[in-house]
C-alpha positions in Angstrom: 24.2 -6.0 -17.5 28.1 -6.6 -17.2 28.9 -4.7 -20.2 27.3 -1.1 -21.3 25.8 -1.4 -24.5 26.3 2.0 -25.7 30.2 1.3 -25.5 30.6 -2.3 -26.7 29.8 -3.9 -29.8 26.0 -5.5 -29.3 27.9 -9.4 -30.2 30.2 -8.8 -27.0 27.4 -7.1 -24.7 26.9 -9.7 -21.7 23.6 -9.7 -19.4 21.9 -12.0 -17.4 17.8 -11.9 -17.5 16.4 -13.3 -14.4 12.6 -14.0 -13.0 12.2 -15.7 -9.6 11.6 -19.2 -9.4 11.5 -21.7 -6.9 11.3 -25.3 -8.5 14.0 -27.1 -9.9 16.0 -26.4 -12.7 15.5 -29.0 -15.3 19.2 -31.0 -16.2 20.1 -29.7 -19.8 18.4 -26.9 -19.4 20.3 -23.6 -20.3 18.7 -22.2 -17.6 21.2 -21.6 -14.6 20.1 -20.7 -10.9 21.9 -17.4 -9.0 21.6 -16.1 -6.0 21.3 -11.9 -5.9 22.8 -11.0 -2.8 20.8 -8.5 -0.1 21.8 -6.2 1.4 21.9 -1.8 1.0 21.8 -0.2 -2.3 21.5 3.0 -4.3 18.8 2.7 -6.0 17.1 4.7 -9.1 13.2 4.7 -10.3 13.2 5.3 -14.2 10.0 6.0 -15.5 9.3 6.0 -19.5 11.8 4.5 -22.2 13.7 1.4 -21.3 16.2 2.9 -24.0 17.6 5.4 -21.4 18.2 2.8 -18.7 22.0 3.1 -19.1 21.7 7.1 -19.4 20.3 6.6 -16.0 22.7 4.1 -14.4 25.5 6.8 -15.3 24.0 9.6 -13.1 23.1 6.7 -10.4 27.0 5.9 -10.4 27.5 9.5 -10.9 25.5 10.3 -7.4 27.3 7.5 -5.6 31.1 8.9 -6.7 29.5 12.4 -5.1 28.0 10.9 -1.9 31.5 9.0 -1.6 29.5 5.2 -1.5 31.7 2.1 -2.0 30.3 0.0 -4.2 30.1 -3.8 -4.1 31.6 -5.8 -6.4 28.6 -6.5 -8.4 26.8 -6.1 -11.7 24.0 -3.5 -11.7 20.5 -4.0 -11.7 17.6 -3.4 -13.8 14.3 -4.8 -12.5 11.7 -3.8 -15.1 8.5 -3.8 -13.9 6.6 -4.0 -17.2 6.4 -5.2 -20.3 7.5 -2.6 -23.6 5.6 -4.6 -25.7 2.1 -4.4 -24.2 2.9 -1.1 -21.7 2.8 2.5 -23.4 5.9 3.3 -23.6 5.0 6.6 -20.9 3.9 4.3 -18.3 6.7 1.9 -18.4 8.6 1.9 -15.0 12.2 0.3 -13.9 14.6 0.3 -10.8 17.7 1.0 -11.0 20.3 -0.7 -8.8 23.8 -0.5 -7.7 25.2 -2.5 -4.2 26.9 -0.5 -1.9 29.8 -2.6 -0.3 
């Protein structure tokens, strides 16, 4: 996410949605390839509700202003490891990340 959704109007909320994928990507395609970079990172295990995600990232953020981390510039990251539709919603797990410069 570039933008937090529970501060900016859903129309202007930006995100990308990724899945790894090595073949080509097909000319016309709205598809567009990016490269995540490596490298250290704080990183967060959520377990349950997707909806609290952000809640999260704010004490993530909130333990890296405390440990004094520098951050990279970079968007977090939210690798959900399940699907809300099929997954009870108890069971549902996600990690949580933020690049340390």
């Amino acid at each position: 996410p570039y933008d937090d959704p529970q501060s900016c109007p859903p129309a202007d909320c930006r995100f990308d949605c990724a899945i790894a994928y090595a073949g080509e990507v097909p000319s016309g395609s709205e598809l567009t390839l990016i490269d995540v970079a490596g490298g250290s990172a704080l990183r967060m295990t959520l377990a349950g509700d997707y909806d609290r995600a952000h809640d999260a990232l704010d004490s993530l953020y909130s333990l890296a202003v405390e440990l004094d981390l520098s951050l990279a510039q970079a968007p977090p990251l939210f690798h959900y490891h399940h699907d809300p539709e099929v997954v009870p919603q108890d069971d549902l797990r996600a990690d949580l990340y933020l690049a340390l410069a």
